[in-house]
VOBA-1610 file (N, C-alpha, C; in pm, whole numbers, padded with zeros to 5 digits, always signed):
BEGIN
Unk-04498+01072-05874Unk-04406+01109-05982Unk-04322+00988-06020Unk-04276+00949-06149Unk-04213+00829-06182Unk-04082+00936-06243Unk-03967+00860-06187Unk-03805+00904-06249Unk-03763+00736-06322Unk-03725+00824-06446Unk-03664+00737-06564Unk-03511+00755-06557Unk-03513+00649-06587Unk-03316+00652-06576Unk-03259+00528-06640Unk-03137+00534-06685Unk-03120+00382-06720Unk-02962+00349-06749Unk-02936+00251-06703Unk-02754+00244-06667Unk-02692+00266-06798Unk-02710+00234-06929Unk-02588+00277-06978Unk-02573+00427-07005Unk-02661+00509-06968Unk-02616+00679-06959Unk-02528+00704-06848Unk-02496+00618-06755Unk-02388+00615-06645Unk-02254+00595-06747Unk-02313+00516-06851Unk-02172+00404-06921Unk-02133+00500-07043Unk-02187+00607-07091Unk-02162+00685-07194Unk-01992+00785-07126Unk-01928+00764-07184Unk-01746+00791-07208Unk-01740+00866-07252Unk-01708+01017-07212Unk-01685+01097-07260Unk-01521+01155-07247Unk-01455+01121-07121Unk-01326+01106-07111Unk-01264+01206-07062Unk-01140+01200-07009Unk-01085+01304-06914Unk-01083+01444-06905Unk-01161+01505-06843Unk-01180+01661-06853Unk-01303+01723-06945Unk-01385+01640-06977Unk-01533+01701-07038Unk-01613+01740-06927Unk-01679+01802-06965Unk-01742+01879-06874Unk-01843+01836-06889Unk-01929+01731-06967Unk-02025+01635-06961Unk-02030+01542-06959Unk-01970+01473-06822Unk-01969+01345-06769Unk-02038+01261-06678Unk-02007+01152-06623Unk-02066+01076-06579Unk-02153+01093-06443Unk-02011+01177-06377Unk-02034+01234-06278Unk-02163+01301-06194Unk-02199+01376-06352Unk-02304+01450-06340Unk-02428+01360-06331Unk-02456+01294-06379Unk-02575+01227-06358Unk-02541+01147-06212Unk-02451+01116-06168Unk-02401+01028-06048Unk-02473+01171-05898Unk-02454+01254-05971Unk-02511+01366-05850Unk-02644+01410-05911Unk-02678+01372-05970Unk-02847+01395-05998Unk-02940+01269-05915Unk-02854+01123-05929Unk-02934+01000-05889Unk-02917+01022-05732Unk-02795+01091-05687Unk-02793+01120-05527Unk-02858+01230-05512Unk-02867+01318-05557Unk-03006+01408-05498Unk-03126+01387-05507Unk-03188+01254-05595Unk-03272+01226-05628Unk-03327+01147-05473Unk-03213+01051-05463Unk-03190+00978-05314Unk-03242+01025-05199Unk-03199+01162-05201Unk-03224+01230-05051Unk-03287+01355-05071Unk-03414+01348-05171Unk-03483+01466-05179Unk-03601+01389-05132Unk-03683+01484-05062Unk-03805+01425-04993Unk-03962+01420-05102Unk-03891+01279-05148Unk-04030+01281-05295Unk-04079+01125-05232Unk-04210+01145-05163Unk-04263+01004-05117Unk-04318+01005-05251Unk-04367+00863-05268Unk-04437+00802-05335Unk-04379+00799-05480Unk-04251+00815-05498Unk-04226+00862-05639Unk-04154+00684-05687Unk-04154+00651-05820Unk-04124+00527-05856Unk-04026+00561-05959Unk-03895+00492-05920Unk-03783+00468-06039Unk-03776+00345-06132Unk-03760+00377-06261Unk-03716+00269-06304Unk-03686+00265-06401Unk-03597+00204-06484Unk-03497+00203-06596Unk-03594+00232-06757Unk-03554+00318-06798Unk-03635+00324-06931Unk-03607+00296-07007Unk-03699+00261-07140Unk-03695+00157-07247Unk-03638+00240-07362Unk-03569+00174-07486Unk-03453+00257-07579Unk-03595+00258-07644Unk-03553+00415-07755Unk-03619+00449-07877Unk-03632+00380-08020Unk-03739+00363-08004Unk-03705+00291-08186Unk-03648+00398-08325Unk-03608+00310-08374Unk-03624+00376-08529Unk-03683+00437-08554Unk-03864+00339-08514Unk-03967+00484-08572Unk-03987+00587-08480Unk-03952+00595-08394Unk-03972+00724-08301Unk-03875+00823-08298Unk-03733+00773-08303Unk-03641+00879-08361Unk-03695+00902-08510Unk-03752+00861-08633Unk-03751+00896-08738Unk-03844+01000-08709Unk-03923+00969-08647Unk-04010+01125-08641Unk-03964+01318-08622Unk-03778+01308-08563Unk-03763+01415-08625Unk-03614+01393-08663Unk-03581+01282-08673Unk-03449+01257-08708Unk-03469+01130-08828Unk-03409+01209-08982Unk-03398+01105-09095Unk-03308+00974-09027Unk-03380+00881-09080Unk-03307+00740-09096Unk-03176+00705-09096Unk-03106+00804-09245Unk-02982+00793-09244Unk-02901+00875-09120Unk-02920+00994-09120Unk-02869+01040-08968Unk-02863+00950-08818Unk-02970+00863-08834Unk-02976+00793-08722Unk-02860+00651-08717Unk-02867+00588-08858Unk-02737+00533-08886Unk-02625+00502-08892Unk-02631+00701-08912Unk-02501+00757-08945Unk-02437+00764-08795Unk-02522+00813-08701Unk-02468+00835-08550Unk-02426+00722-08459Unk-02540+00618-08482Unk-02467+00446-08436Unk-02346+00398-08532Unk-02327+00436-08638Unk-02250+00374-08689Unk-02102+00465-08636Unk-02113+00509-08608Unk-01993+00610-08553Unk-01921+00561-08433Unk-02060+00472-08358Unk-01984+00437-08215Unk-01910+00343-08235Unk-01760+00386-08157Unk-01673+00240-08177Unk-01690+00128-08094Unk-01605+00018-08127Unk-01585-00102-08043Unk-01527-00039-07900Unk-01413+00007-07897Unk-01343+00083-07795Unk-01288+00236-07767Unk-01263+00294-07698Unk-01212+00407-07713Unk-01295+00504-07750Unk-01240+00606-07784Unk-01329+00718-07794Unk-01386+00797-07929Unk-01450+00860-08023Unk-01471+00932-08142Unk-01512+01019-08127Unk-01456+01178-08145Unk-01536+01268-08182Unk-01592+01293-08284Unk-01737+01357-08276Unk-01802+01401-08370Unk-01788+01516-08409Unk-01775+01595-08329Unk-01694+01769-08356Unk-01611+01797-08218Unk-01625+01921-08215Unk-01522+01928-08081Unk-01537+01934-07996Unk-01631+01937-07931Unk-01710+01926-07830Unk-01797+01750-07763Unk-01794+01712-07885Unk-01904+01591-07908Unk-01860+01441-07940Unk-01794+01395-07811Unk-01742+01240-07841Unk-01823+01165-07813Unk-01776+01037-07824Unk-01915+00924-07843Unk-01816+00793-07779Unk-01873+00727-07705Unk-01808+00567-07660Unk-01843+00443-07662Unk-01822+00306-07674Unk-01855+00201-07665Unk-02005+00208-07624Unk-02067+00256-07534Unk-02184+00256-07482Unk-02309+00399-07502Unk-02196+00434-07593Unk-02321+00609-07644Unk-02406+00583-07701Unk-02414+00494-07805Unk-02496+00506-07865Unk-02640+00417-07810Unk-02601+00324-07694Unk-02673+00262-07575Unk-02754+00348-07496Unk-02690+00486-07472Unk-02729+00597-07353Unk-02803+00724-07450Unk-02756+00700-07567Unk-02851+00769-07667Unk-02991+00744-07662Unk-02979+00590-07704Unk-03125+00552-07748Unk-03220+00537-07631Unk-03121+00527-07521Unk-03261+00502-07391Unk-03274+00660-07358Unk-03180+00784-07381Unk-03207+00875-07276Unk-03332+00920-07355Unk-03349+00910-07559Unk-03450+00945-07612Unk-03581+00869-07583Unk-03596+00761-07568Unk-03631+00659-07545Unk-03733+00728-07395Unk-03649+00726-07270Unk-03687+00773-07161Unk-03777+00902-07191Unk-03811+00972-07293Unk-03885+01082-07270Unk-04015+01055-07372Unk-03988+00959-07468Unk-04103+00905-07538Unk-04180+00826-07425Unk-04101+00713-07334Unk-04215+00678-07252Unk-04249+00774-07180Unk-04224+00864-07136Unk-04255+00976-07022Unk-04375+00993-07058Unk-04375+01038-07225Unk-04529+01094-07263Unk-04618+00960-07272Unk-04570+00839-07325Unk-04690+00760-07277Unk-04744+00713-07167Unk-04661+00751-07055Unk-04675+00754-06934Unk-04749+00811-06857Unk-04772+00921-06929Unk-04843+01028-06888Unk-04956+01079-06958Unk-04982+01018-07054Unk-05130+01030-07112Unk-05201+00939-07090Unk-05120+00796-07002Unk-05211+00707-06989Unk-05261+00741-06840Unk-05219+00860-06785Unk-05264+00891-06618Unk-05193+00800-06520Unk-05112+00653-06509Unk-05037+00661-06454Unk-04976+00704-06407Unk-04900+00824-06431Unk-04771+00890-06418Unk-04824+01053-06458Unk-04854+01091-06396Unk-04897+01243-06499Unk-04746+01329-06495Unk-04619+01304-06406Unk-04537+01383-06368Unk-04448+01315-06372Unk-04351+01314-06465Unk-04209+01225-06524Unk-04077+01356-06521Unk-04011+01258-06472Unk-03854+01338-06467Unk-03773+01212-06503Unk-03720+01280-06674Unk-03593+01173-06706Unk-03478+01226-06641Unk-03395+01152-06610Unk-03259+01143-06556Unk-03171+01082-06620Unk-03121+01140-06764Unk-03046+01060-06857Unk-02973+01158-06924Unk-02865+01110-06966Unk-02776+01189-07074Unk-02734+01030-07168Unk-02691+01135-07289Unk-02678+01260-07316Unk-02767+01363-07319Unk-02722+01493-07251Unk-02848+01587-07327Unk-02868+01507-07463Unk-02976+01652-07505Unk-03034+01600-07648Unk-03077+01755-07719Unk-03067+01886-07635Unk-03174+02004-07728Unk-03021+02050-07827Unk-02946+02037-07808Unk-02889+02073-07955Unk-02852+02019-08033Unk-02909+01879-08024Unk-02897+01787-08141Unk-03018+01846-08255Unk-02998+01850-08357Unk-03062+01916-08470Unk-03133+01786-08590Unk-03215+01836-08659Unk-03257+01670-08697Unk-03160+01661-08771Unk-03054+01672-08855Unk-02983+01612-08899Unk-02775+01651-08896Unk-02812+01688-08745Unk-02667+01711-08695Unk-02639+01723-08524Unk-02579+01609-08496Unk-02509+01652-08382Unk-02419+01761-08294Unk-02462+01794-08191Unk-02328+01880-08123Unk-02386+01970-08004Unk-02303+01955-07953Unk-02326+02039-07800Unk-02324+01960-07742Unk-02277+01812-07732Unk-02259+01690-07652Unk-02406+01623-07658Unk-02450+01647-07786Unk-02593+01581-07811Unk-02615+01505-07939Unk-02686+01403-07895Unk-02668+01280-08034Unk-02820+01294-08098Unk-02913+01262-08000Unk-03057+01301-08068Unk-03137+01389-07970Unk-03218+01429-08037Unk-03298+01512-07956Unk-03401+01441-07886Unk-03344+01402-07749Unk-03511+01308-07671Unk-03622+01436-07673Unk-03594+01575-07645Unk-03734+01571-07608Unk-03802+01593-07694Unk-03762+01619-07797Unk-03814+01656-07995Unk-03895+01529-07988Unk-03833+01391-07990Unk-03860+01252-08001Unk-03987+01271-07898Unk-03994+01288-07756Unk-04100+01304-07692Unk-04196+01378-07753Unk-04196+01489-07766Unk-04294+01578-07816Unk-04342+01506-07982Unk-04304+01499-08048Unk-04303+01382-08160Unk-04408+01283-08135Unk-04363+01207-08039Unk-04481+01087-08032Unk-04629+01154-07977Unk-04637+01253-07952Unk-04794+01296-07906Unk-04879+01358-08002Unk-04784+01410-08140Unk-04819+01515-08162Unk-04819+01422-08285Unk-04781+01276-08321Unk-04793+01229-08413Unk-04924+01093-08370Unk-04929+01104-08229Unk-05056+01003-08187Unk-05209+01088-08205Unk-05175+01204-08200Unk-05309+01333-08183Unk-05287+01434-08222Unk-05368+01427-08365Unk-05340+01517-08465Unk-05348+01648-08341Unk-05488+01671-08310Unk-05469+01789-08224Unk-05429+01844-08119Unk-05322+01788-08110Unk-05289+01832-07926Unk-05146+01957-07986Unk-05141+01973-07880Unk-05052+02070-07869Unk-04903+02068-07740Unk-04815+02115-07810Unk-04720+02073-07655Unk-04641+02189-07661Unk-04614+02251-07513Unk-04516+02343-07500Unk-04379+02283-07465Unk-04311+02362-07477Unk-04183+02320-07473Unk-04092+02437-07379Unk-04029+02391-07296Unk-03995+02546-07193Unk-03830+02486-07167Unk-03745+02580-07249Unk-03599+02472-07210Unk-03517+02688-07145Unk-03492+02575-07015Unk-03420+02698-06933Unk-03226+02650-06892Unk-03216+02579-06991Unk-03093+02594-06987Unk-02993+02720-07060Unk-02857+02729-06995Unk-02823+02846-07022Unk-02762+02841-07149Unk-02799+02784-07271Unk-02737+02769-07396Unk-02848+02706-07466Unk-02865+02827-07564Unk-03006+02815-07648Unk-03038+02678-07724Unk-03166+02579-07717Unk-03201+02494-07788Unk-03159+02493-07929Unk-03047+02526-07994Unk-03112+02522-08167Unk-03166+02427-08211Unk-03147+02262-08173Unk-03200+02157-08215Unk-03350+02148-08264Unk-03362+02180-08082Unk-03548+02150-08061Unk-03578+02278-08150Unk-03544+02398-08185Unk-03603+02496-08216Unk-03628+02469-08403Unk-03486+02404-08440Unk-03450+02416-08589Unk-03597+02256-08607Unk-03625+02194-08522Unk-03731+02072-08585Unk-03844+02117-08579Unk-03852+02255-08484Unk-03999+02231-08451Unk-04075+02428-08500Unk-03939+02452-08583Unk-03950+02569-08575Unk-04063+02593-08679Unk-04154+02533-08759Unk-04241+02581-08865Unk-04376+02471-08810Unk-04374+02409-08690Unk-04481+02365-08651Unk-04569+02466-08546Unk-04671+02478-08599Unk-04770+02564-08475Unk-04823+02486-08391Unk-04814+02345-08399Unk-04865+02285-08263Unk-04713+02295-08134Unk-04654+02322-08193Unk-04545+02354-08025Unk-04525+02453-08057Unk-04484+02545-07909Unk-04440+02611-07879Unk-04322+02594-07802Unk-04221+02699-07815Unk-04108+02684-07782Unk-04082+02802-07694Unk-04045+02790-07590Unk-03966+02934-07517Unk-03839+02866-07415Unk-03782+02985-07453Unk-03626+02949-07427Unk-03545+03115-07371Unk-03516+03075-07268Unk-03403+03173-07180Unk-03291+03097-07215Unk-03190+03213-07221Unk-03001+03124-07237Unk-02965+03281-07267Unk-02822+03220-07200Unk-02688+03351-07172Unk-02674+03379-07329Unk-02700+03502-07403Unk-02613+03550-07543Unk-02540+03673-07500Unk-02447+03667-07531Unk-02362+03564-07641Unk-02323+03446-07575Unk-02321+03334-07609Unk-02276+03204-07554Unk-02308+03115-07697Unk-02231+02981-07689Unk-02305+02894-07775Unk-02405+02830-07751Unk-02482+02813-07835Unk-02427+02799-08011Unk-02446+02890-08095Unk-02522+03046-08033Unk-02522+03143-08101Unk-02650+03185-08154Unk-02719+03069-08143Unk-02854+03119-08194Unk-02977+03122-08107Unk-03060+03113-08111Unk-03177+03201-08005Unk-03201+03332-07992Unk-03192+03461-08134Unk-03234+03596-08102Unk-03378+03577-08076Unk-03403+03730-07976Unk-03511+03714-08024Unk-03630+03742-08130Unk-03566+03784-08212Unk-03656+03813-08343Unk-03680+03673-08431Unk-03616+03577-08384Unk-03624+03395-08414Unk-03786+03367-08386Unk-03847+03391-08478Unk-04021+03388-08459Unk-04077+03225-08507Unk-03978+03181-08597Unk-04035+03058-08669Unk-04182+03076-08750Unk-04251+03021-08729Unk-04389+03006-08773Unk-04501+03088-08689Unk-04427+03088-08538Unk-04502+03209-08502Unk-04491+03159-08347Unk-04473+03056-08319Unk-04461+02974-08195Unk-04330+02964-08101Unk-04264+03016-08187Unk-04094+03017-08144Unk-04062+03149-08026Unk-04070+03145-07897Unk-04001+03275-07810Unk-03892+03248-07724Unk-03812+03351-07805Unk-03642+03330-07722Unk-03623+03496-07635Unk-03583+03452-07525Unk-03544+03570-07473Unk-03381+03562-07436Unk-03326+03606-07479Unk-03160+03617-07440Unk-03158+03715-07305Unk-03052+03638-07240Unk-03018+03745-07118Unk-02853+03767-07109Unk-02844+03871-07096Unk-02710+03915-07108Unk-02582+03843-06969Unk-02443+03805-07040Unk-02366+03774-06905Unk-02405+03860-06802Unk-02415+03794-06671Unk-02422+03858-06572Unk-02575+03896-06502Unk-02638+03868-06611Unk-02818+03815-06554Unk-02796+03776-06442Unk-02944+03798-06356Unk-02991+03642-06245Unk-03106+03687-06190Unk-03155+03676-06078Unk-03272+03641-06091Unk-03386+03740-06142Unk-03347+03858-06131Unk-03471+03944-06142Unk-03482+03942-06296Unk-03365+03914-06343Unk-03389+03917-06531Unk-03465+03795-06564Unk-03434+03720-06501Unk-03508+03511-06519Unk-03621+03500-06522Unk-03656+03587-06385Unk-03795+03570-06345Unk-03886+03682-06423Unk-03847+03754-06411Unk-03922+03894-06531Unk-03960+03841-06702Unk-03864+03759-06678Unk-03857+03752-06853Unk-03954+03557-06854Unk-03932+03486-06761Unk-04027+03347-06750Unk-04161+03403-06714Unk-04214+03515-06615Unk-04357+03583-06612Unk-04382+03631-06703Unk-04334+03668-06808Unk-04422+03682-06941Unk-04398+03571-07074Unk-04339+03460-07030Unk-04331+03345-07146Unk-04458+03294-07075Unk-04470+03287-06964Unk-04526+03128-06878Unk-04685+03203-06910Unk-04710+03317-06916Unk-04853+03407-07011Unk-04888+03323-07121Unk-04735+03379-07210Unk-04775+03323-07340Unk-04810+03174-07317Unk-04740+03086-07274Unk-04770+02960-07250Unk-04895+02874-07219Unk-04941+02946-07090Unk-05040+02930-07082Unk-05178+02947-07188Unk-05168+03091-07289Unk-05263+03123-07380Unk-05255+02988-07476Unk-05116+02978-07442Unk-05106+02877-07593Unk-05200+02750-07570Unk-05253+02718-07494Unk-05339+02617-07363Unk-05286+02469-07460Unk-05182+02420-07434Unk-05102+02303-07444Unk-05140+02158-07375Unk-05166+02051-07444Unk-05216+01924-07381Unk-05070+01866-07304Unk-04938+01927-07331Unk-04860+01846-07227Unk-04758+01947-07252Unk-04676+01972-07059Unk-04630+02089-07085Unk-04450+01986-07077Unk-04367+02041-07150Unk-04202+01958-07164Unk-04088+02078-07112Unk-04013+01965-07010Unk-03884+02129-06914Unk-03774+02038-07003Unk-03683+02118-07101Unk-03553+02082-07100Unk-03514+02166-07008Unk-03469+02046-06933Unk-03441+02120-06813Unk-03237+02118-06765Unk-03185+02229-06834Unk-03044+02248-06818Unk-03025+02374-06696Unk-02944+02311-06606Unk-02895+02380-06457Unk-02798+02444-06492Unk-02789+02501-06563Unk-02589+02562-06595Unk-02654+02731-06618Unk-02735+02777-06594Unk-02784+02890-06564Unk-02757+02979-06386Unk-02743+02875-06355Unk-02655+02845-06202Unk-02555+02955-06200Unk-02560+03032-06101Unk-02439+03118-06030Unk-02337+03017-06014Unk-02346+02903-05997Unk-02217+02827-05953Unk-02155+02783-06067Unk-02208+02799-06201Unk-02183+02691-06336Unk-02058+02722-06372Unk-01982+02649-06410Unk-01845+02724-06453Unk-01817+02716-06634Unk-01946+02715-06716Unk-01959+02721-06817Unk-02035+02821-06898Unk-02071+02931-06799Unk-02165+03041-06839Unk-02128+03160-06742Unk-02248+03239-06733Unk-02199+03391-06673Unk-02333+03416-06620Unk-02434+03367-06574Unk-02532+03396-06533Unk-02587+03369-06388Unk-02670+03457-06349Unk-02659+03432-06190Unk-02784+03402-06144Unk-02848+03285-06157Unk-02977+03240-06171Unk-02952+03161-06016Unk-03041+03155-05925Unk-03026+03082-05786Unk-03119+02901-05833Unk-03120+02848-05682Unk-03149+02705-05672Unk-03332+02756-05661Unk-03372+02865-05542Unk-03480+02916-05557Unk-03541+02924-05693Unk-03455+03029-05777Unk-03537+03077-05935Unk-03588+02960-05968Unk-03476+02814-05963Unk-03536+02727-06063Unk-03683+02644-05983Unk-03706+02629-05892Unk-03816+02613-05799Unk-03906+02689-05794Unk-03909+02828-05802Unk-04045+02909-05905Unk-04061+02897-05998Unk-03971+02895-06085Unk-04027+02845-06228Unk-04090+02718-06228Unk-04031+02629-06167Unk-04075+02511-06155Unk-04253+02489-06130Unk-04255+02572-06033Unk-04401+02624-05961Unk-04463+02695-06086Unk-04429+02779-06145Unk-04509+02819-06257Unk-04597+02787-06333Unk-04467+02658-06358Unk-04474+02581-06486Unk-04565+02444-06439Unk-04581+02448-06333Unk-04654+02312-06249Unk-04811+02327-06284Unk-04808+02454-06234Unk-04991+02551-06244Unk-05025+02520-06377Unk-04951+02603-06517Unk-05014+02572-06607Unk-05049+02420-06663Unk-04956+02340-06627Unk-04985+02207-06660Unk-05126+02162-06603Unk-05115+02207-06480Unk-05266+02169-06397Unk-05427+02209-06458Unk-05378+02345-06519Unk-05502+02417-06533Unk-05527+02399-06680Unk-05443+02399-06780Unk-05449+02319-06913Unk-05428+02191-06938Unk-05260+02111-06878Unk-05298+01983-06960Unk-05325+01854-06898Unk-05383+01891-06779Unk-05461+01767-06694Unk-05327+01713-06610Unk-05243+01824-06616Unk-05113+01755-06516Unk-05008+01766-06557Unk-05003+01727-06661Unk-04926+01631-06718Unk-04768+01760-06781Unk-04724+01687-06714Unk-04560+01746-06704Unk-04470+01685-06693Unk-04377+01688-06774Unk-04209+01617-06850Unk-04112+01673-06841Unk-04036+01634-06777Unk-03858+01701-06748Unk-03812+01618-06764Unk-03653+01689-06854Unk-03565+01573-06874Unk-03426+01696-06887Unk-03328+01601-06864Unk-03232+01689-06757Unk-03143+01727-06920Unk-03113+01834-06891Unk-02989+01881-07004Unk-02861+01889-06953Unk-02847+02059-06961Unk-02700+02108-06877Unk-02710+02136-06762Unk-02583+02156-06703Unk-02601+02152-06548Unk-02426+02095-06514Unk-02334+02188-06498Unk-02236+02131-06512Unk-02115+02166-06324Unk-02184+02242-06254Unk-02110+02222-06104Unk-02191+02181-06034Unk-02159+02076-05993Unk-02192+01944-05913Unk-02271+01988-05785Unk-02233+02068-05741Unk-02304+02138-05642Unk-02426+02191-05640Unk-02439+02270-05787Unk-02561+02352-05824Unk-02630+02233-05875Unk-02596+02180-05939Unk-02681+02043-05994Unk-02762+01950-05902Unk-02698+01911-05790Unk-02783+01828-05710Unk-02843+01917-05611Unk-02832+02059-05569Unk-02980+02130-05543Unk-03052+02161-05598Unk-03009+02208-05773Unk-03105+02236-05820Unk-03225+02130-05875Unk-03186+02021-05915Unk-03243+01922-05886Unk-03370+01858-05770Unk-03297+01885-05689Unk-03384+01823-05569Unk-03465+01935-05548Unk-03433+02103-05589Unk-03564+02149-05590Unk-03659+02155-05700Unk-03628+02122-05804Unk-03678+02113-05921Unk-03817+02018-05882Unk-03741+01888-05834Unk-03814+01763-05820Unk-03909+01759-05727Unk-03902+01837-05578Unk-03967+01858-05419Unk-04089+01920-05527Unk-04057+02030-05617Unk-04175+02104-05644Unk-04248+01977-05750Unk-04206+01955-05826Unk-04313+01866-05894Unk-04386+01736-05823Unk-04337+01686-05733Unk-04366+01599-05662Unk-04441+01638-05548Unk-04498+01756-05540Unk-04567+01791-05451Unk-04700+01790-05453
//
C-alpha cells in the first residue's frame, strides 16, 4: 500500500478553535506510525495542475480560490471556510495526492493508495467552496480516469457524516460514477435526500441523529450490492471519521469496528471488479481519538 501525504497540509492555518486543524492530520500520520502496515511506502505527493483541477473545477474558480490566499494571516471564504499563507499549497497537493493515487494505481504499482491530506475536498462544489473545502481532490481523482478512459467507470463511496454535495453536484448527471453516500440528516449542508437520483447513479441514504451501527451496516449491505452491480474499474473512499460515537460534530453512533467492515466490503469489490485497485483519501474526522483508530483500522484492513 503507498500513503500520500505532503507537508504543507500540516502548514494549512486554519486558526484558533476550528475544528479542522492541523492537529488532525498530526494524529492520522501517528496512527499511520504505529499501525501494523508492513511493506507500505510513504511519500510526499505531487500538486495538481490546472489541467486536472479544470476537469471539474472552471479556470476562473480555480483563480479565484488562489487568489484569495493571503501573504499573512487569515481569510475567510464563508463561515466556516478560512484559508492561510500555505492553503492554497495544501490545496493543490491534497488534490494533487489523489490524481496520483489513480495513476498509481492503474499503473499496478500501487493498486491500494491512502491520501493523508487536508483540506478535505467533498464539499467543495465545481464552482464554490465550503465545508472547509477548496477543491474537490477526489472529483479531480475520479476526473483523471474517466477522462484517460472513455470507458471505465468509478465508484465513489463517501462515509463521512455530512453529505458530499460537491462530489455529488459534479458528478451528478454522469453515468460513469456512481455515488453512494451515508451522513447524519439533518446536519449540514442539507443535502443528500434520498430521492437525489441524479442521472440515475446518485444513492444517498440519510440516517437519522442517533444512528450506529446496525443502521450503517444495514444501509452499506445494500449500497456495496448496488456497487458492486455497477462493476466499477476503480473503487474511491471519501473517507470522513466524524460518523464516530466520539465526534463532537454530529450525533451518530458508528464504532472503529463499523468502519473496518466496511472497509472489508469495500476491499472485496475492488478485488473482484477493479483488479484491486482502491483509493482513500481522508475527509472528516474531528475527535482525535476516534480518528487515529479509526484510521489505523481503516488502513490494517486495506493493507492486508
Amino acid at each position: 500500500m503507498l500513503i500520500l501525504t505532503h507537508e504543507a497540509c500540516l502548514q494549512h492555518d486554519t486558526g484558533p478553535g476550528h475544528p479542522e486543524h492541523a492537529g488532525r492530520l498530526d494524529a492520522v500520520l501517528e496512527s499511520i506510525e504505529r499501525a501494523s502496515l508492513s511493506g507500505t511506502e510513504t511519500r510526499q505527493s505531487r500538486a495538481a495542475s490546472r489541467d486536472e483541477l479544470g476537469r471539474v473545477h472552471p479556470v476562473r474558480y480555480v483563480d479565484r480560490i488562489l487568489a484569495t490566499i493571503p501573504a499573512s494571516g487569515r481569510v475567510f471564504i464563508d463561515g466556516d471556510t478560512v484559508v492561510s499563507s500555505a492553503s492554497g499549497e495544501a490545496g493543490l497537493h491534497a488534490a494533487g495526492s489523489v490524481a496520483e493515487a489513480v495513476e498509481t494505481a492503474l499503473s499496478g504499482s500501487h493498486r491500494r493508495v491512502f491520501c493523508a491530506v487536508r483540506p478535505p475536498g467533498h464539499h467543495a462544489e465545481s464552482s464554490r467552496a465550503m465545508g472547509f473545502c477548496l477543491f474537490n481532490s477526489i472529483a479531480v481523482g475520479a476526473a483523471a480516469l474517466l477522462d484517460r478512459d472513455p470507458s471505465a467507470r468509478v465508484a465513489i463511496i463517501d462515509f463521512d457524516v455530512h453529505h458530499g454535495n460537491g462530489t455529488q453536484e459534479i458528478f451528478e448527471t454522469n453515468r460513469r460514477v456512481f455515488y453512494a453516500s451515508t451522513h447524519q440528516s439533518p446536519l449540514y449542508p442539507g443535502t443528500g435526500h434520498a430521492h437525489e437520483r441524479g442521472a440515475g447513479t446518485i444513492r444517498n441514504h440519510p440516517l437519522s441523529p442517533g444512528a450506529g451501527s446496525r443502521e450503517f451496516r444495514e444501509a452499506w449491505a445494500r449500497l456495496v450490492d448496488e456497487i458492486e452491480a455497477f462493476e466499477p474499474h476503480l473503487v474511491m473512499i471519501s473517507a470522513g471519521f466524524d460518523a464516530h460515537r466520539l465526534d463532537p460534530l454530529a450525533d451518530l453512533n458508528v464504532t472503529t469496528d463499523d468502519y473496518a467492515w466496511l472497509t472489508e466490503a469495500l476491499l472485496g469489490v475492488a478485488e473482484r471488479q477493479a483488479e484491486g485497485r482502491i483509493i482513500s483519501a481522508l475527509e472528516g474526522g474531528y475527535s482525535l481519538t476516534a480518528l487515529k483508530e479509526s484510521v489505523r483500522a481503516h488502513l490494517e484492513v486495506l493493507n492486508d
